[in-house]
C-alpha positions, 0 to 999 in steps of 0.5 A: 331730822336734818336730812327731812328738812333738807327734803321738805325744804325745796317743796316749800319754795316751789309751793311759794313759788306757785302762790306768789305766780298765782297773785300775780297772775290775779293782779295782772289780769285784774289790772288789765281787766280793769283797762278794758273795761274802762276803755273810750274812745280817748284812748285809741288817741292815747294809743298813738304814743309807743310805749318807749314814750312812757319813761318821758313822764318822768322827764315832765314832757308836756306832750306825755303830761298832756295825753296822761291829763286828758285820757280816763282810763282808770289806770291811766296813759299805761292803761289806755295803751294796753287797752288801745293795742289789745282792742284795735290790734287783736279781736276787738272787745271779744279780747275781754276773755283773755284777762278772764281767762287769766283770772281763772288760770290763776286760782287754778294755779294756787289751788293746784287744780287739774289743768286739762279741763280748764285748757280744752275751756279755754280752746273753746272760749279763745276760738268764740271770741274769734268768731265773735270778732269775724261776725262784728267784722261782717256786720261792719261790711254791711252796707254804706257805712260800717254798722259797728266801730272798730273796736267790735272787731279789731284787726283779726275780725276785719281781715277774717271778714273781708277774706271769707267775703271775697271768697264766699261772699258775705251772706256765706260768709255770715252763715260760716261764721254763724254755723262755726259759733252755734257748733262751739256753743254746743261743744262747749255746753254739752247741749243736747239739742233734742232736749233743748228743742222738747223743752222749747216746744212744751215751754211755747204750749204752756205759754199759748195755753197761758196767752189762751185762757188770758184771751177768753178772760179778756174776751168775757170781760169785754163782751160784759162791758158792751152788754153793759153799754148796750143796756145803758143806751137802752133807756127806754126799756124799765127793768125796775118795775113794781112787783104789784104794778098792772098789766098795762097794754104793750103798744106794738110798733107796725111799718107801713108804707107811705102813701106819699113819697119815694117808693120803699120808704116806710114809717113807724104806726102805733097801733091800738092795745093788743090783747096780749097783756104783759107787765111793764119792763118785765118782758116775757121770758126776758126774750125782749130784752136779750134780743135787745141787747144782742141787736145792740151788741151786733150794731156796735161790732158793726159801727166798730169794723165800720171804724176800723176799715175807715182808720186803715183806710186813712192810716198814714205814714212818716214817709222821707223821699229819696235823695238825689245824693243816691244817686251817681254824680253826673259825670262831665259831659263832653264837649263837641268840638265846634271846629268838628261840627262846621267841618261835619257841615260842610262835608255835609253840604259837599256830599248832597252837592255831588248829587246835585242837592243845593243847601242854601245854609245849614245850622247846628244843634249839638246833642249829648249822643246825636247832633241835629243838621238843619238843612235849607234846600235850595229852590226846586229842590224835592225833599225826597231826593234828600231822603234817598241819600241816606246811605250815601250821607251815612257813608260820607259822615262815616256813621253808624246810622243816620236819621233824615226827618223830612220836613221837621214840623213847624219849620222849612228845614230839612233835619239830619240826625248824626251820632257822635264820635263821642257821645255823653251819657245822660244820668237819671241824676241830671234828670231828676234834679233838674228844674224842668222835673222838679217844677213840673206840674203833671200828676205823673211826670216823667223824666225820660231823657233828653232831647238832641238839644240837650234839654231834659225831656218831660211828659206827663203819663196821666195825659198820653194816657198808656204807653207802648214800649218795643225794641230788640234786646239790648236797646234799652227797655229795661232801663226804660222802664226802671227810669219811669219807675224811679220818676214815680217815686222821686215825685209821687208820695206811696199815698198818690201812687201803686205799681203792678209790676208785671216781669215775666223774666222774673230778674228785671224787676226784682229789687222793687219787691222791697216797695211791699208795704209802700208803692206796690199793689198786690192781688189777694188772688196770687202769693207774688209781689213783682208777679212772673207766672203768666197764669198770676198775670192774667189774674192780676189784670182781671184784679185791676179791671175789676178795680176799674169798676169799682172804681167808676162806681165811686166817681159816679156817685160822686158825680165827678168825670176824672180821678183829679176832681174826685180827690180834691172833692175827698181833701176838701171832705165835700163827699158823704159815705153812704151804706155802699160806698165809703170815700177816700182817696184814689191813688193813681195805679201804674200796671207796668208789664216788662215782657208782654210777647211772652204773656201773649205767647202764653195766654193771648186771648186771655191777656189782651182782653183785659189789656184792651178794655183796661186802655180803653176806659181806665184813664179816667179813674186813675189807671194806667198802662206800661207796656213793653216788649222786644218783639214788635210783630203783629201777632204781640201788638195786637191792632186792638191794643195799637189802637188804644196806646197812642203813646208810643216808645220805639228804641232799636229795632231790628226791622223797618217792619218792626219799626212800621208795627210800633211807630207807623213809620221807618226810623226805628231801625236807625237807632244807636241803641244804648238808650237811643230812642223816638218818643212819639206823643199822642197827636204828635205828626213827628216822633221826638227823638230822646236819650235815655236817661241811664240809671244802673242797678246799683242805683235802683238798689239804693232807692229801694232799699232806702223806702225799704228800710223805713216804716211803710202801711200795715197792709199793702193796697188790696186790689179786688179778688177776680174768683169772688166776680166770678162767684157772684157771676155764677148766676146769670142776669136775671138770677138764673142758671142752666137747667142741665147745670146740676146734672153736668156737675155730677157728670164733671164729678163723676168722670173727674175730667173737666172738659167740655166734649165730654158735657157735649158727648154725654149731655148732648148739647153744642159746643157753645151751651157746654162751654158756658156750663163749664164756665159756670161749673169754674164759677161756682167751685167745681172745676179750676181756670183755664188751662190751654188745651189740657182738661179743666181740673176738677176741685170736687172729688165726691158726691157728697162734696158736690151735694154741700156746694148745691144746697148752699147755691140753692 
């Protein structure tokens, strides 16, 4: 007996052993459970204090006595340690799972359970939680500003993040992170995701069959509402008629024509008592009264699509501008050294002497990048002696190009131009909050620079009215076009102006595609924002003109000449909508295209018929050009587009040629680039030359995505569709087409190529006759656009497809 106590005896003591291990285990993690969760942000201030320090409590230190009064951890200044290190210093709140994960372990140990698969869950969870904290870590270097506090990631889910991120970048980084997490999930659920995804198809079809039948109970009740209205606003029709009531004779309503008044206005004539006889309120068959009540029924549906175009049409938006603050802070500008700028002059004034050109004085107008020399030529002295030195000056003053304006306008002086050992940059920032922009009274300001003077430079695109940009690559343009861009938005609300962006290098323009629901126009007629493909070009440009004239229809039957005097006419609501034409405000519309010599390359004929009638017509109604190219020949300026861009935009070229093709005038290919330019205004004898205000990508990015991310129109502004012109164009003037029309749509089916030798060989008709069968073959459906010198693709492949498109144009 005492041999069997001596041996159970050690099984007893391990056993306690196990249990008291267990409870303690339970009221250790339950205590730092209870840390956790009651954790705020006070107590990462209690965590500043070591946890050598605690022992001062006993010792009344008034600093420890303080921290424990004001910390609300539930276990007190211990607990908001333990919770502040365990937080901040590991995986963030992820490590809730460690004093889970001891509970478990815990209960597994007194009830003396098989530990391996509670290991292999507990692998599973500590790896989750780390994941979770590198996400939260990712989230946290998303954006300006951190989208989580620390305490979501802690100091393992930061560095996870940032390493990942400079390795892979943070959208790899977040799809690694995202992938590694949704794999655990599977592993640690066993999810069989074939399964899951059955189960998620069936459940969507059980709830679309669900949201169906709600619909079609919804949809009978309303149809029973409008026919209750509609028979209630049919007072004049007496459903409650005796039974024995009799026959009284049915007054038929006749329209006859006036005999006097305007042509088409017409009256209602009762007429005698017909022969027909029928009783009162009780119509024949009912058909009356359900023809009625469904014309009732088709006028409200009418009157509410009427209401719901006007409500779209005036929707409204909870718009905030962007801030200058988005912009970089204007750096110091640096000063010219006056000792330098008399020393320039008078090397200046030595040279032209050495070649006999006497200056009486000479002033000085410092720039940021270029400073202007005003010379007064002696008498008898020719300018064009002056003129002739510029290679000489340029080698004296020890310049990279120099720019003689001989005579400045408005002024007896000669103006040399000479860049500056060390130029400023000027920033779109001291552009657009300056005074001279903000206090602008143009309708489209914008903030292209500064002048040599060092004045910010602004102009008003609603007068010049189109503007014709060119330079060789590098110069400038697309930071030009981003500056006007941007001057737009910072003064123009997305109810005053839209954009067509037209980038054919696909990457220039690219960030204002988040502009959509804001500032962006769109074709219903192409599936791109920021529009690339030259075939997508030409059709947004045939949207615009179409728009144009639609647009001229509006303002002549308000009887206003301009876009101005018709929207003040629509805010002061002195225009009434009549059946064709509903009033509302037009916003100015900006058809900006970035590369114009490859769209020209591409589609010329195509391209520049638009672009000149647009430029030719459109300023009255609000529509305005930008266009921009770095190959200035005659072959992209077209003589017809010159004539109509009187404003014009030069930045570096390469040429004299080139710079005679945009300006008419050398001067062009003097330039510095970096943004240097001449601005040459519409009426203007002398070209202006300006410094580009810079505004970088990193800023374009911020503006757009500060619009972006706001609440913007439900639909973006719909230009008109150029295939439904040419369907309503099929048929000519006078309701009319050509007689061989039918016979060469069966030849085009039949043959399936669509071309016009082949209407020429089998119809034989000229050229010209089958040309314009071919155009109203692509206006009714059969064959597709233009395709250079390849055949026309044919969209109708049978005849019994071509019999349905016949009889329905009948």
């Amino acid at each position: 007996m005492d041999d069997l106590r001596a041996v159970l005896t050690p099984k007893k003591k391990q056993s306690h052993r196990h249990q008291l291990l267990s409870f303690a285990g339970i009221l250790v993690s339950f205590m730092v459970l209870l840390s956790l969760l009651s954790y705020s942000g006070g107590d990462q201030a209690s965590g500043e204090i070591r946890a050598g320090d605690l022992w001062k409590v006993f010792t009344n230190d008034e600093v420890i006595l303080e921290r424990a009064r004001q910390t609300g951890n539930i276990l007190g200044l211990g607990g908001a340690l333990l919770a502040n290190t365990l937080i901040n210093s590991t995986i963030g709140y992820a490590v809730l799972i460690l004093p889970v994960l001891g509970l478990f372990w815990s209960v597994a140990l007194l009830r003396r359970r098989d530990s391996r698969p509670l290991l292999v869950l507990t692998n599973y969870v500590v790896i989750l939680g780390i994941l979770f904290a590198a996400i939260c870590g990712a989230l946290r270097l998303t954006g300006e500003e951190p989208l989580l506090a620390t305490e979501w990631s802690g100091v393992v889910g930061d560095f996870l993040a940032s390493v990942l991120s400079k390795l892979i970048g943070l959208v790899g980084a977040y799809l690694v992170l995202i992938g590694l997490f949704g794999t655990m999930i599977v592993l640690l659920f066993d999810i069989d995701l074939l399964r899951t995804y059955q189960s998620f198809k069936n459940g969507f079809n059980r709830s679309a069959d669900w949201l169906d039948r709600v619909l079609k109970l919804t949809g009978a009740h309303i149809k029973k509402l409008r026919m209750k209205a509609a028979a209630a606003r049919k007072q004049k029709i007496e459903i409650r008629a005796p039974e024995r009531e009799p026959l009284a004779p049915v007054r038929k309503t006749v329209l006859h024509r006036e005999s006097e008044g305007p042509p088409g206005r017409m009256t209602r004539v009762k007429e005698a008592p017909s022969v027909d006889q029928t009783p009162v309120g009780r119509p024949a068959d009912g058909q009356d009264l359900q023809l009625d009540i469904r014309e009732a029924i088709a006028e409200e549906e009418v009157d509410f699509d009427d209401r719901k175009k006007e409500v779209e049409s005036e929707e409204e938006i909870d718009y905030v501008p962007p801030s200058v603050d988005l912009l970089e802070s204007a750096r110091a500008a640096e000063q010219v050294d006056e000792a330098e700028l008399k020393a320039n002059a008078e090397l200046l004034r030595s040279k032209l002497s050495d070649f006999g050109v006497a200056i009486e004085s000479v002033s000085v107008t410092p720039g940021p990048v270029v400073t202007l020399y005003e010379l007064v030529p002696a008498t008898g002295v020719k300018i064009s002696r002056i003129e002739s030195l510029e290679d000489d000056i340029a080698l004296a003053m020890k310049a990279k190009g120099i720019r003689i304006i001989a005579p400045i306008p408005g002024k007896g002086t000669v103006g040399v131009e000479i860049p500056n050992h060390h130029p400023s940059l000027v920033t779109i920032r001291s552009a657009v909050n300056s005074s001279k922009f903000r206090d602008s009274k143009a309708a489209l300001p914008l903030a292209l620079g500064k002048t040599i003077a060092g004045e910010v430079f602004v102009d008003d695109l609603s007068r010049m009215p189109h503007l014709l940009i060119a330079g060789a690559t590098g110069s400038g343009k697309s930071v030009g076009i981003n500056t006007i861009l941007c001057s737009l938005i910072y003064r123009l609300h997305p109810s005053d102006v839209k954009f067509v962006i037209i980038d054919p290098k696909k990457i220039e323009l690219s960030l204002y595609r988040r502009l959509r629901h804001h500032y962006l126009a769109v074709s219903p007629d192409i599936n791109e924002d920021i529009i690339t493909a030259p075939q997508n070009a030409v059709l947004a440009l045939k949207s615009v003109e179409l728009e144009m004239e639609k647009r001229y229809d509006r303002l002549a039957a308000a009887g206003v000449r301009n876009i101005a005097d018709y929207n003040e006419r629509v805010k002061g609501g002195r225009l009434h909508d009549t059946e064709a034409i509903k009033h509302r405000k037009l916003p100015y519309l900006i058809i900006v295209i970035d590369e114009l010599a490859d769209l020209m390359i591409t589609a010329a004929k195509e391209v520049e018929e638009p672009i000149a009638r647009l430029a030719q017509l459109a300023r009255a109604v609000g529509i305005h050009l930008v266009l921009a190219t770095q190959r200035p020949s005659v072959d992209v300026i077209t003589g017809v587009i010159k004539a109509n861009f009187p404003a014009r935009l030069a930045y570096q070229v390469a040429t004299k040629i080139d710079s005679r093709t945009i300006l008419d005038m050398n001067g062009a290919e003097q330039l510095l680039g970096n943004g240097d330019m001449l601005y040459f205004p519409p009426g203007s004898p002398k070209p202006t030359r300006l410094q580009n205000a810079f505004i970088s990508t990193a800023e374009v990015e911020a503006i757009t995505n500060h619009i972006g991310r706001q609440k913007g129109y439900s639909q973006p502004m719909q230009l008109p569709s150029a295939f439904e012109k040419k369907k309503s164009a099929g048929i000519s003037g006078d309701g009319s087409r050509d007689e061989l029309f039918e016979e060469a749509a069966k030849i085009i089916v039949r043959h399936q190529q669509g071309s016009v030798s082949l209407l020429q060989r089998r119809l034989k008709v000229g050229y010209s006759r089958a040309a314009r069968l071919v155009d109203e073959l692509e206006a009714a459906g059969v064959v597709g656009p233009f395709d250079g010198s390849k055949a026309r693709e044919v969209l109708v492949e049978t005849d019994a497809e071509l019999d349905v498109i016949l009889r329905s144009m009948a």
